[in-house]
Residue, then its C-alpha position, 0 to 999 in steps of 0.5 A: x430333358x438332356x439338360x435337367x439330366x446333367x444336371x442332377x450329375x453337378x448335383x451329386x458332385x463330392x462333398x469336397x468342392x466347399x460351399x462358398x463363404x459369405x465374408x467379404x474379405x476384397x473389394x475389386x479384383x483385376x484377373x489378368x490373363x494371357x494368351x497362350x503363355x504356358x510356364x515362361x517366366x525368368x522367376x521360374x528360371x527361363x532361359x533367355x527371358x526377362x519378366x521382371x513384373x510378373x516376377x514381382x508378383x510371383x515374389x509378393x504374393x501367392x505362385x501356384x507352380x503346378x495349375x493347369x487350365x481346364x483345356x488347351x483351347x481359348x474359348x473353352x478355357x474362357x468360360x470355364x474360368x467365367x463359370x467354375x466348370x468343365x467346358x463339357x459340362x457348361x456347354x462350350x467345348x470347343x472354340x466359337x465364333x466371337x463379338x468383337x469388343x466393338x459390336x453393337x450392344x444389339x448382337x449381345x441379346x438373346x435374340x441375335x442372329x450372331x451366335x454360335x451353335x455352341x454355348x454355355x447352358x441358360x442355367x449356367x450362372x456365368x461370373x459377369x452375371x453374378x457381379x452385376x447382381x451384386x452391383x459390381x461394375x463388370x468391364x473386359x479388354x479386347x478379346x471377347x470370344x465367349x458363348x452365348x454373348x448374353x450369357x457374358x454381359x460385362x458393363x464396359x468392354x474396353x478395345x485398347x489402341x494397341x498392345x502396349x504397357x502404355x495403352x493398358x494403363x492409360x485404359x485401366x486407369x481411366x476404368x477405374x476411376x470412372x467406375x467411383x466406389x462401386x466394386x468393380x472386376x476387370x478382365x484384363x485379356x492381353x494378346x500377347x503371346x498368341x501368334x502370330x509373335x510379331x513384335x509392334x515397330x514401336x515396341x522398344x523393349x528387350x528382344x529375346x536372343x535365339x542363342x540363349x533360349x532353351x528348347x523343350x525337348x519335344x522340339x529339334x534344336x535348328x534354326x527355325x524352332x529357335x527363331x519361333x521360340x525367340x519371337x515368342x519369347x520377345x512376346x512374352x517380355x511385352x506381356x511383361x510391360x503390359x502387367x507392369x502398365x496395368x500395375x502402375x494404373x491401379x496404384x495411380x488409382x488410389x486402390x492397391x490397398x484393397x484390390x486382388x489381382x490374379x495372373x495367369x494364362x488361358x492355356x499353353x505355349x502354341x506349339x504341336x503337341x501342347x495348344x488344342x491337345x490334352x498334353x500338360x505342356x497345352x494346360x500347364x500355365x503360371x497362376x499368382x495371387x497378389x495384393x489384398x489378404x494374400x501372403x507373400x512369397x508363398x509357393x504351392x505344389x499342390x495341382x490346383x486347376x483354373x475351374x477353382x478360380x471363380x469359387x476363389x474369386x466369389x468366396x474372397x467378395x463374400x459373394x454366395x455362390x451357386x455352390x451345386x454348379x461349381x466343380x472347382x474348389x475354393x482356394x480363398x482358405x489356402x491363400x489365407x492361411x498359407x498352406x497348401x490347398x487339398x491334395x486331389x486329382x486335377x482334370x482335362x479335356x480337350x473336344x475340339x480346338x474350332x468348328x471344324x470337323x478336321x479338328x475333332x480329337x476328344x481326350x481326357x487326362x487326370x493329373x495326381x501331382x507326378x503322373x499324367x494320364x490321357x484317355x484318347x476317346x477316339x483314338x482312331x481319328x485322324x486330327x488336323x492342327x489348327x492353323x496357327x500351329x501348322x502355318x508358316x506364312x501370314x497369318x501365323x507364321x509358325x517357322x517350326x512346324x513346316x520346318x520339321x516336315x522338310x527336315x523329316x528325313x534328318x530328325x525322324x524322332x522328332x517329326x514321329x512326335x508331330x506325325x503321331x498326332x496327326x495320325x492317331x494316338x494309342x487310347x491310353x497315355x501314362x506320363x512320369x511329368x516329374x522325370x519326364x515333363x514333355x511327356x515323350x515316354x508314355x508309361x501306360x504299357x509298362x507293367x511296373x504302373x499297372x496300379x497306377x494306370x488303374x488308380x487314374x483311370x477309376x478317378x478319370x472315369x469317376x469324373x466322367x460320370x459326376x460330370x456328364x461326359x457320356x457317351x451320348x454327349x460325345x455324339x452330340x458334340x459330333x452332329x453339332x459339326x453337320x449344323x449351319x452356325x448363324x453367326x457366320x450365316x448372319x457375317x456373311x449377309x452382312x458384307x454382302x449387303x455392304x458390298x456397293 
């Protein structure tokens, strides 16, 4: 019953998310995606940074500069792009256990034992479904994490020897010309620039210098944030390399011509106060259309969200869509013409970033284009960073924020921004992103944005309710955390039978 009533919700969504069109206009799509890249990137004027193939892209096709991710989350995130919807709404709202690439076809049934308590719902159509029904050859590379597995059923999943521009174009190449002349979508998921930013001994690029880089102003400047921020850096110069290989292959493969590539990220830089939080650094991300029907060296301001990419990607393959299910928009029309797309309110969320309780600090945020606001839903909580944001050593090695606790006493500004996470955050939060991209002044008291507070807070909570974010959900999400996961109950029996 709780399910049908969500979703009569998504049946009285507006008029304004357009049905998708049934005039196929591309014949293979390539969606690189990165990890935890926020908007990095020597064309976007990075000090410190050389990302000469990315920066071809952003040049020879279409740059959305102000795309946000659904939320800050990898998981989540995943699968809003694979379904078009917010992950309170699809069903996988936080983090989840996950498959490997490697996995036997057996764990990727309805009936396995290996999954999650968290998922996307059954009436969900998931992207890789509706491709296969279309006869498209579905493939996705290294990381898997997404819920339910038999609701991601991709044709091949490809686990390349290392992370290198070598190894992804000899993979991409390869795919593609054992695919023929079906349509095929890959899902080209890098590694890089999640943590820990170890850079490979064989990696025989450009490194990121730490006396050259900027630091965002919600980081002190010492030595330790600009080490981190350097590796980091150095990261994304490999994504850099791979995008370049993955490039190349699909020249090498005879279909530059009629294949459209997307790049972007799944959330922010992984930094406190950014990855798993509701903050426009944790969402904002780099979004470029390039190749078949997309005009060159255009630039959007417009705020689009990455829930528009699977309406986008449909309405370019002429494929009709499960148009009540969407709650993103169509860009196909914008990337035609040129134009910018519709001017309308972006959304956010974050739940939780994994399966622990500790983890559980659910927030809401709209953005018009300028202003920002957050909606703390428990703001009494207390939350514990996940632990590639708070870790030091192996396996994370996160030199910034153990930095900022032993230097507490010399920058109290800057561990105050970090310890109000941690402790409680105001129920309202109302950013200037044009005067204040960092979000360090919150505006939400200041009686000259009494009407904006009020005009965001109508649209935030018109959201809710077109969505099903209720309260009810939000119980529900809370009592999920009480109950066993199978997959890690079914892990567990496994090694111990392995154990001699």
């Amino acid at each position: 019953m709780k399910i049908a009533i969500r979703l009569l919700s998504f049946l009285s969504l507006p008029a304004t998310l357009s049905p998708v069109c049934a005039q196929k206009s591309v014949d293979n799509v390539i969606l690189i995606l990165a990890d935890d890249l926020g908007c990095y990137l020597s064309a976007l004027g990075t000090p410190g940074l050389s990302t000469p193939a990315i920066d071809r892209l952003i040049g020879e096709g279409t740059f959305y500069a102000q795309a946000l991710s659904s939320c800050s989350s990898s998981a989540p995130s995943r699968s809003s792009i694979l379904t078009g919807m917010y992950p309170h709404s699809n069903g996988h709202w936080r983090n989840t256990h996950s498959l490997s690439m490697s996995s036997p076809e057996e764990d990727f049934r309805p009936d396995t034992p290996m999954k999650d308590v968290v998922g996307v719902h059954e009436w969900v159509q998931t992207l890789p479904e509706i491709l296969s029904a279309e006869g498209w050859y579905t493939a996705i590379t290294h990381k898997y994490h997404l819920s339910y597995p038999w609701k991601f059923r991709f044709d091949s999943r490809l686990d390349p020897p290392s992370q290198t521009r070598q190894a992804y174009y000899s993979q991409i190449l390869n795919t593609i010309r054992a695919i023929g002349s079906r349509s095929f979508f890959i899902m080209a998921n890098l590694q890089f620039p999640h943590r820990p930013c170890i850079i490979p001994s064989h990696y025989a690029g450009e490194k990121a210098s730490a006396t050259e880089i900027a630091i965002p102003a919600y980081l002190p400047d010492t030595e330790e944030v600009r080490k981190d921020l350097a590796n980091y850096y150095t990261c994304i110069m490999q994504v850099d390399r791979m995008v370049d290989g993955i490039l190349a292959a699909l020249k090498e493969s005879g279909h530059g011509e009629n294949t459209l590539v997307i790049f972007t990220s799944d959330q922010g830089i992984p930094m406190h106060r950014a990855k798993a939080t509701a903050y426009y650094e944790g969402v904002h991300v780099p979004l470029v259309f390039w190749g078949t029907g997309v005009p060159e060296g255009i630039r959007h301001d417009t705020p689009v969200s990455l829930v528009d990419l699977m309406p986008t990607l449909l309405d370019a393959a002429g494929i009709a869509a499960p148009r009540d299910q969407f709650q993103g928009i169509s860009l196909w029309p914008s990337l035609q013409s040129g134009r910018e797309p519709e001017k309308r309110y972006i959304f956010v969320e974050h739940n939780a970033h994994g399966p622990s309780p500790k983890e559980f600090y659910p927030s809401r945020a709209v953005f018009d284009g300028r202003y920002y606001l957050i909606k703390n839903l428990m703001p009494e909580r207390t939350y514990t960073l996940p632990a590639d944001l708070a870790t030091g050593g192996n396996p994370w090695f996160n030199y910034s924020y153990q930095s900022i606790l032993d230097r507490r006493q010399d920058i109290p500004y800057y561990y105050n921004l970090l310890e109000i996470l941690e402790r409680g955050r105001p129920p309202m939060e109302l950013y200037d992103i044009q005067a204040d991209p960092f979000q360090l002044t919150n505006l939400s008291n200041d009686s000259k944005h009494i009407q904006t507070l009020k005009r965001l807070s109508s649209a935030l909570q018109q959201w809710q309710g077109q969505t099903g974010d209720t309260p009810e959900l939000l119980e529900e999400m809370l009592i999920s955390f009480s109950k066993p996961i199978p997959f890690a109950q079914e892990t567990a029996r496994r090694k111990k039978l392995q154990q001699p």
